[in-house]
C-alpha positions as CSV (number, residue, x, y, z in Angstrom):
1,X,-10.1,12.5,-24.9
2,X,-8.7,13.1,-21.7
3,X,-5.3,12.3,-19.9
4,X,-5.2,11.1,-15.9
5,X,-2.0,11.4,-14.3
6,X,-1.0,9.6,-11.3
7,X,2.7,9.9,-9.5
8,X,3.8,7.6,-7.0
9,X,7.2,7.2,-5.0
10,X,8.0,3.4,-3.3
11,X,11.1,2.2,-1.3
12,X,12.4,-0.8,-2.2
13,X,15.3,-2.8,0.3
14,X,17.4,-3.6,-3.6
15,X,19.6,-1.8,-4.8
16,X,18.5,0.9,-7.7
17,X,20.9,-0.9,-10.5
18,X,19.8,-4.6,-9.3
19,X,16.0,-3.7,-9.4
20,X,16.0,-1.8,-12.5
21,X,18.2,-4.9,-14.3
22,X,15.8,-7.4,-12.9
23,X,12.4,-5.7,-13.9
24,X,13.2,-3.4,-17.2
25,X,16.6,-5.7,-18.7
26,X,16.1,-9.5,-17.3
27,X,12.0,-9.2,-16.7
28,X,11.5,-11.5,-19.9
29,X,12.6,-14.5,-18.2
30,X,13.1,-13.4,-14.3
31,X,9.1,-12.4,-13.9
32,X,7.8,-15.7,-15.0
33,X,10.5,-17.6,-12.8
34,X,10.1,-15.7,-9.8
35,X,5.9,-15.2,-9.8
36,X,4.9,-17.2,-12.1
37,X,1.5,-17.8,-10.6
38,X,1.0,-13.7,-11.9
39,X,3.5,-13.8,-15.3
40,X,2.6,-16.5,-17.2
41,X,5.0,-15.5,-20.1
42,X,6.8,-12.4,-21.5
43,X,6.7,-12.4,-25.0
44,X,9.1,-9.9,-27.7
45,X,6.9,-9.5,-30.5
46,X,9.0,-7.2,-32.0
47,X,12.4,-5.5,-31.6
48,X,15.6,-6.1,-29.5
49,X,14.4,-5.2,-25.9
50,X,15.2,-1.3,-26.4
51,X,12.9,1.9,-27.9
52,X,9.9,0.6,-30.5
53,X,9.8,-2.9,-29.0
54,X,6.6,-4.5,-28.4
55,X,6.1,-6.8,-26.1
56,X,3.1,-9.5,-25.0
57,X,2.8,-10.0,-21.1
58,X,0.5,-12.9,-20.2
59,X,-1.0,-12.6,-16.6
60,X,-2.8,-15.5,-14.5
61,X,-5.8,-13.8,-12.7
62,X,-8.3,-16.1,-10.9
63,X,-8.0,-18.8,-13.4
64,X,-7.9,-16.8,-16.4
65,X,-5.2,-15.4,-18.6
66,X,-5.1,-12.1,-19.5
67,X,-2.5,-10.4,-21.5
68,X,-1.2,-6.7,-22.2
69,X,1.1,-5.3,-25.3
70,X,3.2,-2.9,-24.8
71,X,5.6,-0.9,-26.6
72,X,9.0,0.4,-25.2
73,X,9.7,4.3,-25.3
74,X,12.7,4.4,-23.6
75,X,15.4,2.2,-21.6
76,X,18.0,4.3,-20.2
77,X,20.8,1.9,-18.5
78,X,22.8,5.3,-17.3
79,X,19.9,6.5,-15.7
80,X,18.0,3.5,-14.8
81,X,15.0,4.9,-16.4
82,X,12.4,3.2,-18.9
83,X,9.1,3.9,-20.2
84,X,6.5,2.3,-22.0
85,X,3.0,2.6,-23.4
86,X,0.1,0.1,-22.7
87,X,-1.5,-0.4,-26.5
88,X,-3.6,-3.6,-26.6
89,X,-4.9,-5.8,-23.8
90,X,-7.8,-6.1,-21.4
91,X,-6.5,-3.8,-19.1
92,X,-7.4,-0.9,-22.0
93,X,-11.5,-1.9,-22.3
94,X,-13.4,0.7,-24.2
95,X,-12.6,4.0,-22.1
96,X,-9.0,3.9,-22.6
97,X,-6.7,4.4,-25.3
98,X,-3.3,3.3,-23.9
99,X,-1.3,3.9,-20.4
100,X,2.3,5.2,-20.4
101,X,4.5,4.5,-17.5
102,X,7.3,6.2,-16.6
103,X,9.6,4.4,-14.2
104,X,13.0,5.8,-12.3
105,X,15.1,3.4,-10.2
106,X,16.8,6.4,-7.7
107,X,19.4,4.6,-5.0
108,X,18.7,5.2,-1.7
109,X,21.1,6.3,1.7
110,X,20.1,3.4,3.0
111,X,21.8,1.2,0.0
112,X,18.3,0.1,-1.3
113,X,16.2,2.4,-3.6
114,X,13.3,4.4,-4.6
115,X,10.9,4.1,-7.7
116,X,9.4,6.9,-8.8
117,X,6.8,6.2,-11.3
118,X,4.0,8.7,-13.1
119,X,1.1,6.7,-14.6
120,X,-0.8,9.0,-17.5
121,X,-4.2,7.1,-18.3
122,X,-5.1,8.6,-22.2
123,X,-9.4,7.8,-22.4
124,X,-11.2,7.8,-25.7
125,X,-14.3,10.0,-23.5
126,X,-14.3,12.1,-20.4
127,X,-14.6,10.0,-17.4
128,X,-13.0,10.1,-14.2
129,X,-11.0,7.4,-12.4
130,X,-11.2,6.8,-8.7
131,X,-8.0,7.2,-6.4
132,X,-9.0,3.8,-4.6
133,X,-8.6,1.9,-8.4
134,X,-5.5,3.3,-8.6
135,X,-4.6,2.7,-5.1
136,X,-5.5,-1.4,-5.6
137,X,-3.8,-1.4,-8.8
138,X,-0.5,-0.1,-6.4
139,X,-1.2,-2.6,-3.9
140,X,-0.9,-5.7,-6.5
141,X,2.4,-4.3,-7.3
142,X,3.7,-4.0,-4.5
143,X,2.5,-7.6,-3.7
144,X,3.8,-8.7,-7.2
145,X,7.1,-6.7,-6.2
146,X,7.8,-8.3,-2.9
147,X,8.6,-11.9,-3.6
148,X,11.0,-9.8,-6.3
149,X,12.5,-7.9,-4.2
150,X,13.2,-11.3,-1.8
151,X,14.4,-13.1,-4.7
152,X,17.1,-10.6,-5.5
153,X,18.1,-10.0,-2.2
154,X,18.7,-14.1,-1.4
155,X,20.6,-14.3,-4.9
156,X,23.3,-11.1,-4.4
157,X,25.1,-12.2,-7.1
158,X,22.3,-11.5,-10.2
């Protein structure tokens, strides 16, 4: 088994506290409501929202829906810090064992905020992943992210 790390920073116009509320404390309800033709449905399978829940994420893709579980490591309100482990889902096939995330909301001077986030990829065998799947998989979130991020900023008061 081996273990691929990728770290990536991204600027976001929303304030650190308002993002990190929005996508780690509200994303069970807000995510389907604001894209919902990406999140079908959050789902708690277990838990209360902090450390050892798992949740069910169902994604529309081209017609299809395709799902991810994950469980919850760590939500850190003081912080604005989470992390959580991929365990089940398509996203996994039959080279990968689970994804952990690691996410920090970090303000910014210019009143919005920085995410810093480091992506470890745990594979049952050795194989290696290219940068450019891990640079499409960060474009669709930033393209998931913006209609977000304009939600948030035309509704101050969330």
């Amino acid at each position: 088994m081996g273990v691929i790390t990728y770290e990536s920073e991204d600027a976001s116009p929303v304030p650190a506290a308002k993002l990190f509320k929005a996508l780690v404390l509200e994303a069970d309800h807000l995510l389907p409501k604001i894209i919902p033709d990406v999140v079908k449905s959050i789902e708690v399978l277990e838990g209360n929202g902090g450390p050892g829940t798992v949740k069910k994420l169902a994604y529309v893709e081209d017609g299809k829906v395709n799902y991810v579980k994950h469980k919850i490591e760590e939500v850190d309100t003081v912080n604005l810090k989470t992390s959580y482990t991929v365990i089940e889902g398509d996203i996994l096939q039959d080279k990968v064992e689970k994804i952990s995330y690691e996410l920090t909301y970090v303000p910014s001077p210019n009143g919005g905020s920085i995410c810093k986030s480091i992506t470890k990829v745990y594979t049952k065998v050795d194989f290696e992943i290219p940068e450019e799947h891990f640079q499409a998989g960060k474009e669709r979130s930033k393209a998931n992210l913006k209609p977000v991020e304009d939600y948030l900023l035309a509704n101050p008061d969330l």
